[in-house]
N, C-alpha and C positions, 0 to 999 in steps of 0.2 A: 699684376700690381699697377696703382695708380701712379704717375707722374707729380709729385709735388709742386710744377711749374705750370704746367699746363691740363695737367686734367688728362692725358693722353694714358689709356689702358696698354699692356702689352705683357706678355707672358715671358719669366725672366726663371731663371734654376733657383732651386731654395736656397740653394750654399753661395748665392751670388751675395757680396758685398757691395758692389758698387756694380753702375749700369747707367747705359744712356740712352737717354730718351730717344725714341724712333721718330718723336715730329718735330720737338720741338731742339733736339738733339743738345739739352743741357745733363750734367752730372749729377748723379743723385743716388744715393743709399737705399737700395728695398726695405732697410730695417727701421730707416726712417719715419714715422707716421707725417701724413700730409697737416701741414700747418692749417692750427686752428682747430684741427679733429680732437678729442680725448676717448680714451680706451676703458670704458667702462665706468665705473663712477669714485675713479683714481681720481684725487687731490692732486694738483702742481705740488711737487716738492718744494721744501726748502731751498731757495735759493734760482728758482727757475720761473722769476717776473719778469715782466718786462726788461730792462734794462740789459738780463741774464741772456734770454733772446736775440738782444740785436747786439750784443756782443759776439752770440754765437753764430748770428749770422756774417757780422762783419770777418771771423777767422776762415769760417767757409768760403769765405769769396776771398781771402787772400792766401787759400791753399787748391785754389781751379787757374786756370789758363786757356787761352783761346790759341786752336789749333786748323790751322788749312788742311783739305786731304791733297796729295800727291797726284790725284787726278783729275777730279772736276772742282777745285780750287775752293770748296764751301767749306766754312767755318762752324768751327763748333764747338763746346768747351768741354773740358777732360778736371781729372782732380791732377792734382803737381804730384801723386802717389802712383798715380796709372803709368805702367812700361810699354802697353800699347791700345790701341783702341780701331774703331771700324766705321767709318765715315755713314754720317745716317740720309746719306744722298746718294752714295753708287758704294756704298757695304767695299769699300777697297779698305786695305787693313795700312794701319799708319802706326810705323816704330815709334815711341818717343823714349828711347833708352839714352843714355849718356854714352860717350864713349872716351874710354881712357887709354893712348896707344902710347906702351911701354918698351915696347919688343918691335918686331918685323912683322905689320899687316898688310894684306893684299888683300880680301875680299872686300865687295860693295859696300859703302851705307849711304845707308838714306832712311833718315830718320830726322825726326821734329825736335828732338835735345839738344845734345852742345858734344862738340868733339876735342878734348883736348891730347894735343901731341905733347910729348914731353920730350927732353933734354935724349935720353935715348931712345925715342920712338921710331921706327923707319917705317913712315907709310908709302905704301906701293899702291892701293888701288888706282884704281881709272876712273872711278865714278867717286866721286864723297858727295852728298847731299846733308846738312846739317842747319839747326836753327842759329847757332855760333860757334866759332871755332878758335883755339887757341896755340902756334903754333909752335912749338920751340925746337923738334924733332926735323929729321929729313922729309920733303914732302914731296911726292915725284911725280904723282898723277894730276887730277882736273880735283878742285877744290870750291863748292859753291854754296853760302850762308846765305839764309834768311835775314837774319839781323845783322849781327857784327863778326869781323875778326881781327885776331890781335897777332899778331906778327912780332918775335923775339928769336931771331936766328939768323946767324951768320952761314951764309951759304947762299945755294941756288935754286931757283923753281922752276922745272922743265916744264911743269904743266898750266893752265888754265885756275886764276881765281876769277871769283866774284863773291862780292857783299855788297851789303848798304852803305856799310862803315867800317873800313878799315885803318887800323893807327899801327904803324909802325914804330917799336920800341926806342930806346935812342939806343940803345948797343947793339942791333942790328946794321946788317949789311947784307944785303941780298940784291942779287940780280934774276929778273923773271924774262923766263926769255918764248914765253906769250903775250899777249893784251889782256890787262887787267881792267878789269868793270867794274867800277864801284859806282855806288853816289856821291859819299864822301870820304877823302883818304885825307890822315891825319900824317905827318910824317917826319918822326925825333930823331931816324936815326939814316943811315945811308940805304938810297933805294937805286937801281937801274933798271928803264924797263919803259913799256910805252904803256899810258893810261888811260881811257874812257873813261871820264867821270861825268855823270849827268847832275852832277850838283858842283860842290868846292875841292879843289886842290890845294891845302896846307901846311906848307913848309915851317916847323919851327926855327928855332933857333941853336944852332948845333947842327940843322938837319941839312941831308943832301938829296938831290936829285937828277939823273942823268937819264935824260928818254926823252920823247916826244908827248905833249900832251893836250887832250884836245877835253876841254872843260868849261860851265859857263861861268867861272872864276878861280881865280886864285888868288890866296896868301903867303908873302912869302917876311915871316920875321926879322930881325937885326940879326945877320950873325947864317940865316940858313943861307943856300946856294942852290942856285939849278939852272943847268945845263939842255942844251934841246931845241926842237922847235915848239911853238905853244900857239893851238889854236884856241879863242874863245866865243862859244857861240856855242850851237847845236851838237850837243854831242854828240847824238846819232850819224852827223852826214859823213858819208865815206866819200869815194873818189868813184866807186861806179852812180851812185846819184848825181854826179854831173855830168858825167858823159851825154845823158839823152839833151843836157840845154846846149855845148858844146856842138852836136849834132845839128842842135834846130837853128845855133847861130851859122854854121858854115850854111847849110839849106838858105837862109835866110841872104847872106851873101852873094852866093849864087844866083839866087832871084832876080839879086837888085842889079842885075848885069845886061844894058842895052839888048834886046834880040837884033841878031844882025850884026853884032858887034864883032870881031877878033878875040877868040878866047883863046891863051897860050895853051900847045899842048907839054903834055908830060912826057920829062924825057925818059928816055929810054937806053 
């Protein structure tokens, strides 16, 4: 069958509903006829003019989403109905299921959807990979969003987050007791914990904060509080990035010392 975007042929199962292009790796219906074609010498129905058309194409483009694969990072768009799909650059297969943890879970995910914990959920895995995450359950392992996460839980976090964007509920209270990485953390309600933000650190009003935070800004509202040391600037630089300039300055000391001169030694 023909690709409706690109022209691109490819051999697909007759019972197949939906499929993705192998070149140009868009979304698209076998049952579909390619835009512009007619099927014999069938009249356009009632109601399928123009206007009918770009209506129908406007629904189709806000029932698709653009998707990265898990392993060589290429994008490609799926329908918002597909549970999973297979990357049309290295054929790696990509979950995009939701997940709803109600109960006690411990196996992996990693998937392109959204992960919501709920009020009795106890997740134990060690790996989560998700496009958002919602948390209100016990969370025990390593936690890591694509987009955003939302935090509503009083308790504690032994393992590793990150997101883009993280907001902290106002009736939350959580202590994490890893480094969390976000871009931007929004934060209503009490938080403990050291931060890497490579964007804004945002304290409301009501809200608290007790850590260490190294970000290239912060806000902090009438009424919030925070506690800590706070560096701003580079969020990446750690403390072994300085070690080699500390090196080149004692070297450099040492140079600057008369030959011939009296140098103390080291006691012993």
């Amino acid at each position: 069958m023909e690709c409706p975007h690109c022209g691109f042929k490819q051999m697909e199962y007759v019972a197949a509903k939906t499929t993705i292009c192998r070149q140009c790796g868009r979304s698209f219906s076998p049952m579909a006829s390619k835009p512009g074609s007619k099927v014999g010498n069938e009249s356009p129905a009632a109601g399928e003019g123009p206007l009918h058309r770009k209506l129908d194409s406007i629904w189709s483009r806000q029932r698709s989403r653009v998707v990265s694969c898990f392993e060589c990072k290429r994008k490609h768009e799926v329908s918002d109905a597909a549970t999973s799909t297979n990357c049309p650059g290295c054929s790696a297969h990509i979950d995009l299921r939701d997940y709803k943890i109600t109960t006690s879970f411990s196996r992996t995910i990693r998937t392109r959807g959204d992960v919501i914990l709920t009020t009795k959920g106890d997740l134990s895995s060690t790996s989560v990979v998700c496009h958002s995450a919602v948390i209100e359950g016990k969370l025990r392992g390593n936690l890591e969003c694509e987009d955003s996460m939302t935090i509503d839980l009083v308790g504690r976090i032994p393992g590793r987050i990150a997101a883009q964007n993280i907001v902290v509920e106002r009736k939350s209270d959580i202590q994490c007791f890893r480094r969390v990485r976000v871009t931007n953390i929004d934060i209503r309600g009490r938080m403990s914990g050291e931060i890497i933000a490579t964007g804004s650190v945002t304290i409301r009003k009501g809200g608290l904060l007790d850590g260490n935070v190294t970000a290239k800004s912060i806000a902090i509202e009438k009424g919030g509080m925070f506690s800590g040391q706070l560096v701003i600037g580079q969020a990446t630089l750690t403390q072994g990035e300085l070690l080699p300039e500390a090196k080149a300055a004692e070297k450099k000391a040492e140079s600057d010392v008369p030959v011939g001169a009296t140098q103390p030694l080291h006691a012993t």
